[in-house]
C-alpha positions as CSV (number, residue, x, y, z in Angstrom):
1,X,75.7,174.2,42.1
2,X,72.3,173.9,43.1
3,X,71.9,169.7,41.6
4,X,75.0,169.3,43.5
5,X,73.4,170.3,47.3
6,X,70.3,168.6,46.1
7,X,72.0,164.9,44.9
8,X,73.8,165.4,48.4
9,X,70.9,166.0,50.7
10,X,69.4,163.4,49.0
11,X,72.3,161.1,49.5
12,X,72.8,162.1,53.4
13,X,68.6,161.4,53.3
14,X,69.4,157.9,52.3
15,X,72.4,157.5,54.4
16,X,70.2,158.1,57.6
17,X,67.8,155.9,56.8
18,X,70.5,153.5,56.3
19,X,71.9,153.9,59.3
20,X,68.4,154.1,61.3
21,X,67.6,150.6,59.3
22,X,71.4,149.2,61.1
23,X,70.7,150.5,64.1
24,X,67.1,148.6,64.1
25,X,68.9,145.3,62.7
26,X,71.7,145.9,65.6
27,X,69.8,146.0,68.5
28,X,68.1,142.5,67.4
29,X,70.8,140.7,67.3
30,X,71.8,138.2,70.0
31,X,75.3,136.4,70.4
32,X,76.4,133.8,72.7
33,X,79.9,133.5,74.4
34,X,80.7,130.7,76.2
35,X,84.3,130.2,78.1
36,X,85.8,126.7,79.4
37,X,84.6,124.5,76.8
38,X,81.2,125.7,77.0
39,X,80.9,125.0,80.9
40,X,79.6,128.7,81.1
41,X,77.8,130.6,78.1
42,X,76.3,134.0,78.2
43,X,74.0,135.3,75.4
44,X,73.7,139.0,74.6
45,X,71.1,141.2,72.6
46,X,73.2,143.8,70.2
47,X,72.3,146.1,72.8
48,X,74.9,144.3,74.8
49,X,72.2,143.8,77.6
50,X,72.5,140.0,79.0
51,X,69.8,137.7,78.1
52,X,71.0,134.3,79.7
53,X,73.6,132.6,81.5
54,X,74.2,129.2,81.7
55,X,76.5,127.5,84.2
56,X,77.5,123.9,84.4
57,X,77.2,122.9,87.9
58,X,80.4,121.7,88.1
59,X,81.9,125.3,87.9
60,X,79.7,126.0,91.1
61,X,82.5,124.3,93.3
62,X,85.2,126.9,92.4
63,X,83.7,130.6,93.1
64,X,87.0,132.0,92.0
65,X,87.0,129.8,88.5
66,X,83.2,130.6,88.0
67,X,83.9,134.3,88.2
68,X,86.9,134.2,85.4
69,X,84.4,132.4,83.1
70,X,81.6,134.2,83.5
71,X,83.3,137.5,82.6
72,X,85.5,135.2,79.8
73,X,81.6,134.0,78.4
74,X,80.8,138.1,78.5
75,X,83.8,139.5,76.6
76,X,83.2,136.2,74.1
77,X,79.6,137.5,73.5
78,X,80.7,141.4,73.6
79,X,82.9,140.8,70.9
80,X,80.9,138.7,68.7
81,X,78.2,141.7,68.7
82,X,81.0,144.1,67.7
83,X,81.7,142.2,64.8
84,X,78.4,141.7,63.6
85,X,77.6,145.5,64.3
86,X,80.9,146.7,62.5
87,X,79.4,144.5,59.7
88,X,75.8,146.1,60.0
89,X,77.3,149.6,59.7
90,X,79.9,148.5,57.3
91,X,76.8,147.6,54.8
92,X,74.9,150.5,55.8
93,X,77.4,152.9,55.0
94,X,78.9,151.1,51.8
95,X,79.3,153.6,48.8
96,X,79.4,156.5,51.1
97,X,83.1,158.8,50.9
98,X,84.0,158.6,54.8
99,X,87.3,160.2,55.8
100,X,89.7,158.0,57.0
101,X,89.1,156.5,60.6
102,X,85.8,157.5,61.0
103,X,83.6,155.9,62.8
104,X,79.3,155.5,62.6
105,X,77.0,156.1,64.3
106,X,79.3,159.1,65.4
């Protein structure tokens, strides 16, 4: 009984670190969305905090279509992050028994 809550401490041990390492890897990432044929383009740290936008002038003329890509470009970048971070965690947590429909970092 006693190996048993020793192999898993030392397994949860590992699994922080894991997760601490994702996290670290996560926050350095940096995707770009771009909407309307790559007249607007937004990039994003894995933070989800906005590095740069990028506008063609021609969008300028049309406040209205600007708006709708600028917050297309986001959601483009937003879910590109969320992909690689499901992958980060994925990796991070691979080998570990998870119940069903959990999710990390809780």
């Amino acid at each position: 009984m006693k190996g048993n809550i020793a192999q898993l401490m030392q397994q949860a041990q590992r699994m922080q670190e894991n997760m601490q390492r994702a996290q670290e890897e996560i926050a350095k990432l940096e995707a770009v969305g771009q909407a309307g044929g790559g007249m607007v383009s937004v990039t994003l740290t894995g933070r989800k905090e906005c590095r740069k936008v990028r506008i063609d002038p021609s969008v300028l003329s049309d406040p209205e279509m600007a708006e709708d890509l600028i917050a297309a470009a986001f959601n483009d970048a937003s879910n590109k992050i969320d992909a690689q971070s499901q992958a980060t965690m994925a990796a991070a947590t691979a080998g570990m028994p998870l119940p069903p429909g959990m999710k990390l970092p809780f």
